[in-house]
C-alpha distance (Angstrom), angle and dihedral (degrees) to the residues before:
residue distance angle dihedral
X1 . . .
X2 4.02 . .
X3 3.76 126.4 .
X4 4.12 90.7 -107.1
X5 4.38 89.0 61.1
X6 3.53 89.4 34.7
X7 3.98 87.6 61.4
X8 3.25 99.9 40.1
X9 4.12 87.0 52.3
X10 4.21 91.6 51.4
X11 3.63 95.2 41.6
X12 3.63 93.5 52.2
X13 3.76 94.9 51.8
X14 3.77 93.9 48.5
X15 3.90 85.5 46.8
X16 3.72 90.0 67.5
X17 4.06 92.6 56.7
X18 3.97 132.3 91.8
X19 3.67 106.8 -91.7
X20 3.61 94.6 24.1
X21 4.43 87.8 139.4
X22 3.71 82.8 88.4
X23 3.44 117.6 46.9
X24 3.67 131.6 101.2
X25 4.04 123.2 -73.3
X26 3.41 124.0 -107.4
X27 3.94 84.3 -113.0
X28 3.75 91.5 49.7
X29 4.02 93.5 57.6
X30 3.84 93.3 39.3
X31 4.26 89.4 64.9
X32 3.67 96.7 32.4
X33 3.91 87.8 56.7
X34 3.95 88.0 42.9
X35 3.56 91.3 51.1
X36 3.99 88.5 48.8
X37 3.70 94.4 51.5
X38 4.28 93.5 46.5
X39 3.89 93.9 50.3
X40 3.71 107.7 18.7
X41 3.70 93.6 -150.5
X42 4.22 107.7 -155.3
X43 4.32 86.5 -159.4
X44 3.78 113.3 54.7
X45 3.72 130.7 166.9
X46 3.70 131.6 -171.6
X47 3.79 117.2 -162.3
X48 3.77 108.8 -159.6
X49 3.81 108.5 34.0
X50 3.60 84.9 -172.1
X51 4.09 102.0 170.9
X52 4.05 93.0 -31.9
X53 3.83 107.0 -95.5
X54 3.77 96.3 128.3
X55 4.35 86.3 38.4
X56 3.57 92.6 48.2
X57 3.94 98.5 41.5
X58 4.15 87.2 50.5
X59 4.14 95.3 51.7
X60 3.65 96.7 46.9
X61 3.51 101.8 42.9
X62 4.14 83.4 49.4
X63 3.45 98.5 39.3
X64 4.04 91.4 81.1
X65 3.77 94.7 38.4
X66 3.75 112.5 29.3
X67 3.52 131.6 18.1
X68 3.75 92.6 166.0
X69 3.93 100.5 100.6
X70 3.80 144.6 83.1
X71 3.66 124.0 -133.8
X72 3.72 133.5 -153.7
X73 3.52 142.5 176.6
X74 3.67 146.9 171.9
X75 4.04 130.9 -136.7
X76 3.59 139.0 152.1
X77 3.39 103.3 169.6
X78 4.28 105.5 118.0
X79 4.09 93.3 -154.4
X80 4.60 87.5 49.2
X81 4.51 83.9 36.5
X82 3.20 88.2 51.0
X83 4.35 102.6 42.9
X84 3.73 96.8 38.6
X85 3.97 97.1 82.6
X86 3.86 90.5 49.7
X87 3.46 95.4 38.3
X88 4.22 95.8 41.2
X89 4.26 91.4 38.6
X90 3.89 101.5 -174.4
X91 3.96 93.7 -17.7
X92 4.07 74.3 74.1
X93 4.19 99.2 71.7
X94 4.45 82.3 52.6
X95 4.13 86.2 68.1
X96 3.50 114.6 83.7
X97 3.82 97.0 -149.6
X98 4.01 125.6 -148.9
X99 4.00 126.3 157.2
X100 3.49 97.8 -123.9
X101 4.28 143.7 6.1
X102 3.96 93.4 -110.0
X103 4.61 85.8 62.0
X104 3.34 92.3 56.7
X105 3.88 118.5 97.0
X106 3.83 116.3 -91.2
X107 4.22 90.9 -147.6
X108 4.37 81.6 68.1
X109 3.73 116.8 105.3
X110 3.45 120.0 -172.3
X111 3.99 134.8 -157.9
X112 3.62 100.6 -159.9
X113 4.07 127.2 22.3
X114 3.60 120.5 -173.1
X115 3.67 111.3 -154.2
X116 4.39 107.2 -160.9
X117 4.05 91.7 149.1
X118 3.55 152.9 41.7
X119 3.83 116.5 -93.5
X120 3.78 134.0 -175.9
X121 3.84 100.9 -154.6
X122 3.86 89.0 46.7
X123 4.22 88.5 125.4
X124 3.77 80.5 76.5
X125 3.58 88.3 77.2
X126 3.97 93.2 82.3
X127 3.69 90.0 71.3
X128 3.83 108.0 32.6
X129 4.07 95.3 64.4
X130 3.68 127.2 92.2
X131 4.12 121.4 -131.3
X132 4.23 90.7 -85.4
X133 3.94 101.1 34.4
X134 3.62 113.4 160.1
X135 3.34 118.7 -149.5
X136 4.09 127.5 -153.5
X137 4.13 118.4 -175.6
X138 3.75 105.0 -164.4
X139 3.71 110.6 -130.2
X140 4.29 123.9 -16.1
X141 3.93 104.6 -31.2
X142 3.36 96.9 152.1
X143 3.84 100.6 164.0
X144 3.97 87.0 56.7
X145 3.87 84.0 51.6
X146 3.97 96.3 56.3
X147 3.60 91.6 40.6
X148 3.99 95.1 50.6
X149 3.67 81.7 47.6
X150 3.45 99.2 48.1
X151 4.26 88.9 51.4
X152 3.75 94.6 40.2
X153 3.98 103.7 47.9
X154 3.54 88.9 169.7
X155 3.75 93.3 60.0
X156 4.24 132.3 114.0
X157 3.58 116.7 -151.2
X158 3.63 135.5 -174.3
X159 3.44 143.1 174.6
X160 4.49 124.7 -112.0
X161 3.57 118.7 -152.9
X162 3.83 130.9 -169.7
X163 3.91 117.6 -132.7
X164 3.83 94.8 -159.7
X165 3.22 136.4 69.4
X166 4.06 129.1 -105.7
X167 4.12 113.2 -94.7
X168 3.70 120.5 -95.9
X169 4.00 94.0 -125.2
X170 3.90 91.8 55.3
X171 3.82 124.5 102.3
X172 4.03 87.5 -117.0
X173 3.89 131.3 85.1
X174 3.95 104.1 -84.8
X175 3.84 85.6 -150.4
X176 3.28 94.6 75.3
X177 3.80 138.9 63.0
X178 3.62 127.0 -85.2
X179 3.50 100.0 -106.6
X180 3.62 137.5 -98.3
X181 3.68 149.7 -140.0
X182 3.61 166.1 -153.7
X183 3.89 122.4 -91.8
X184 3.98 117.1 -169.9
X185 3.68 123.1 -177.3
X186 4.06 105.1 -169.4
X187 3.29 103.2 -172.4
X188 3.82 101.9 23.2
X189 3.96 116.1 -149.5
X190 4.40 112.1 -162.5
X191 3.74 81.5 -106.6
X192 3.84 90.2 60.0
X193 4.10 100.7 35.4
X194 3.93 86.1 47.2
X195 4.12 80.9 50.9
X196 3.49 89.4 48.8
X197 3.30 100.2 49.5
X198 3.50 92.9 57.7
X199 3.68 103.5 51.0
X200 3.88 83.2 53.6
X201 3.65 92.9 66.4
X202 3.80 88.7 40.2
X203 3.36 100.7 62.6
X204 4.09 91.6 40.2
X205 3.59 80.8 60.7
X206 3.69 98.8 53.7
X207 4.12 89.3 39.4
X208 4.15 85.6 56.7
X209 3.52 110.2 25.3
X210 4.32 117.3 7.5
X211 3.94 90.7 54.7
X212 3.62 100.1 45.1
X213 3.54 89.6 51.8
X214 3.78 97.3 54.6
């Protein structure tokens, strides 16, 4: 099964549970799990648990291919505390859990961060990333962009864009397109600027040609 069905499949299960207004777009999932399976980061973090679409798409769609990783993730909401270990079931005991990005333990450094909410002690970020962190902002954050910028002044950004619209059976308007996001490489490798560079002229195809088509 590719990446594209397997999205479609987690974000219509998560559609059909309470709280479902929040979670990730089928978009969103589809290049976080791309991203996954290109780099294989061993460290990930999610920031924004939320209800535990993003969590739950990452752990099964590793759980057949790579069981050589640690995940974490932050949330203190008490109605997303208290869904994720019904809505996770044993993909739950994989998270390492803390309430917020300034608890966790400074000695961590992570691959892969996924940013999908707002978080005080994000400054921490500087020193919790390894030498070829990637960096995906779910949906149009800019103000986290400039200020992961303005702390990484090595880093290459660019923007993802979906060229589809979002399913009719989801809890968001099917009229408009599946979401986006904000890719940062911090420390880019040749690998990751060539990567980069790519992604840039995909989504300047999909602004001027895709979308206009559909």
């Amino acid at each position: 099964m590719t990446v594209k069905q397997l999205s479609k499949i987690y974000y219509k299960h998560f559609s059909k549970l309470n709280g479902n207004e929040h979670i990730a777009s089928v978009y969103g999932i589809e290049v976080i799990l791309n991203l996954i399976a290109k780099y294989k980061p061993k460290n990930i973090l999610e920031l924004g648990l939320g209800i535990g679409s993003i969590s739950y798409s990452i752990i099964d769609f590793l759980s057949t291919s790579n069981k050589d990783y640690n995940y974490y993730g932050t949330e203190n909401n008490e109605f997303c505390l208290q869904v994720l270990p019904t809505n996770l079931k044993e993909k739950y005991d994989k998270i390492n859990l803390f309430n917020e990005f300034k608890n966790i333990p400074t000695n961590l450094k992570f691959d892969f961060i996924i940013i999908d909410g707002s978080d005080k002690s994000l400054a921490q970020i500087k020193k919790s990333v390894s030498n070829r962190a990637i960096i995906f902002i779910e949906g149009y954050r800019i103000d986290q962009v400039n200020f992961i910028k303005s702390i990484f002044p090595k880093s290459i950004y660019t923007s993802v864009i979906s060229d589809f619209k979002n399913p009719k059976h989801g809890p968001f308007d099917s009229d408009k397109w599946s979401g986006g996001g904000q890719l940062i490489f911090v420390n880019p490798s040749f690998q990751q600027k060539m990567h980069r560079f790519y992604l840039r002229l995909l989504t300047s195809f999909k602004y001027k040609i895709t979308r206009k088509l559909r």
